[in-house]
C-alpha positions in Angstrom: 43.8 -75.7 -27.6 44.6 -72.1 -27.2 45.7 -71.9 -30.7 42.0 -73.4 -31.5 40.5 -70.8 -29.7 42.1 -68.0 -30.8 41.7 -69.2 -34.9 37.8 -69.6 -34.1 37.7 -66.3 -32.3 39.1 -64.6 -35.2 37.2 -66.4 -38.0 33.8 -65.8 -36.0 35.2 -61.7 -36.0 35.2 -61.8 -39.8 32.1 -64.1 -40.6 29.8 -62.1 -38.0 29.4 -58.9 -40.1 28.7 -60.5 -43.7 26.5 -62.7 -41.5 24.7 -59.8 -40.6 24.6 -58.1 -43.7 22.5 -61.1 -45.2 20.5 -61.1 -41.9 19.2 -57.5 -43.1 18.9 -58.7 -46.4 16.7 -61.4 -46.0 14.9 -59.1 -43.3 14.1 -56.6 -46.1 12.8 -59.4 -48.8 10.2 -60.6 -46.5 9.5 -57.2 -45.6 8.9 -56.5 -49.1 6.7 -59.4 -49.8 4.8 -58.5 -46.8 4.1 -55.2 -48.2 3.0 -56.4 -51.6 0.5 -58.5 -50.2 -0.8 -55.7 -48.2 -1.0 -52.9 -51.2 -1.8 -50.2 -49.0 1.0 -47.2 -48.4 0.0 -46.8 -45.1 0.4 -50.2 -44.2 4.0 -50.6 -46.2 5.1 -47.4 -43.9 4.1 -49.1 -41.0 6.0 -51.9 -42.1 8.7 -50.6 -43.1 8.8 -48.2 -39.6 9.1 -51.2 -37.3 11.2 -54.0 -39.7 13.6 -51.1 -39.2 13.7 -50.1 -35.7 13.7 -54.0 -35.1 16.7 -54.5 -37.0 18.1 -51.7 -35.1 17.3 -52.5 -32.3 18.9 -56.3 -32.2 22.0 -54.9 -33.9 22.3 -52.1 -31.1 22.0 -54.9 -28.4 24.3 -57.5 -30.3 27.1 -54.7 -30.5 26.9 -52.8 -27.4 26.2 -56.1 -25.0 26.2 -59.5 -26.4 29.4 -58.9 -28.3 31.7 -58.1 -25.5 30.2 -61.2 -23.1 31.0 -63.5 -26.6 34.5 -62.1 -26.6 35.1 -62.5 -22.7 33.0 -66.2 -23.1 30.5 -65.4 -20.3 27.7 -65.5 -22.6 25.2 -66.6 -21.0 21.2 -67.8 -20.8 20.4 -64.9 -18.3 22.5 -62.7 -20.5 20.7 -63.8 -24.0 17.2 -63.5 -21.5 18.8 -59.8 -20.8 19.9 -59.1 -24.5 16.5 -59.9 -25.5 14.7 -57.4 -22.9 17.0 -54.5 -24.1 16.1 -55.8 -27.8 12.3 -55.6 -26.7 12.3 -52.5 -24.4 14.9 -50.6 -27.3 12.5 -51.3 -30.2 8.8 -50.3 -27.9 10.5 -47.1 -27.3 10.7 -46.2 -30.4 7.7 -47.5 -32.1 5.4 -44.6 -32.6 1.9 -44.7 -31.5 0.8 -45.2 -34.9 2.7 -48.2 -35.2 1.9 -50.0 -32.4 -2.0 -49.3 -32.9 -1.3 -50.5 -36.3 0.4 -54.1 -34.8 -2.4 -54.2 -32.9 -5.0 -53.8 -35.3 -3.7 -56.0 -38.1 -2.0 -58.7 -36.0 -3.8 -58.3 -32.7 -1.0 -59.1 -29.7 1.8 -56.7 -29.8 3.6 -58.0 -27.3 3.6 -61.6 -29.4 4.3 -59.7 -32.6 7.4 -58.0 -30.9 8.5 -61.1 -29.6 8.6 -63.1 -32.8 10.1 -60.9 -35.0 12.9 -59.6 -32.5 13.9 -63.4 -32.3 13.4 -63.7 -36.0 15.9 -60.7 -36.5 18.4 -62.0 -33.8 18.6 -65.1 -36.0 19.2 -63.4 -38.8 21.8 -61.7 -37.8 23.6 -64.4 -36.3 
């Protein structure tokens, strides 16, 4: 069983990374369709501004907190509640003004927006 353990620890090592390399990738071809139906460059740097400090964000949390309570096994609910409050707090600290009027305007909730795509991005990722 130990042996088991140790093999799935290891292959989960290798396949997390390429995992999360398509994770971005996918992230960035809907943020690209996104921006073509929106045609405005305003609205694609907005865009752009927080599909990246998202992405950051949940890749900052998964490698500075959720990684090392995976590789201990004490991965929790509470802690994948906490990892998603760091995700959330992380990325609406460094959302400029701009940005978050711009959620606001075009998608009306930010807290909703936030939410959504931070757990869209954790998924991706994963």
């Amino acid at each position: 069983m130990e042996l088991i353990l140790q093999l799935l620890q290891a292959v989960l090592i290798a396949v997390v990374p390429v995992v999360a390399v398509f994770g971005v990738k996918l992230l960035l071809t809907k943020v690209a369709e996104i921006k073509t139906k929106t045609g405005s460059e305003l609205a694609n740097k907005y865009i752009d501004e927080i599909a990246d400090i998202i992405s950051k964000s949940v890749m900052f949390v998964s490698q500075t907190y959720v990684d090392g309570l995976k590789a201990s096994n004490s991965f929790s609910l509470e802690n994948q509640k906490e990892a998603f409050n760091q995700a959330y707090e992380r990325t609406c600290s460094m959302l400029s003004v701009e940005a978050i009027n711009f959620i606001e305007e075009v998608y009306g909730d930010l807290v909703t927006y936030l939410e959504t795509h931070i757990e869209a991005e954790v998924k991706a990722q994963k």
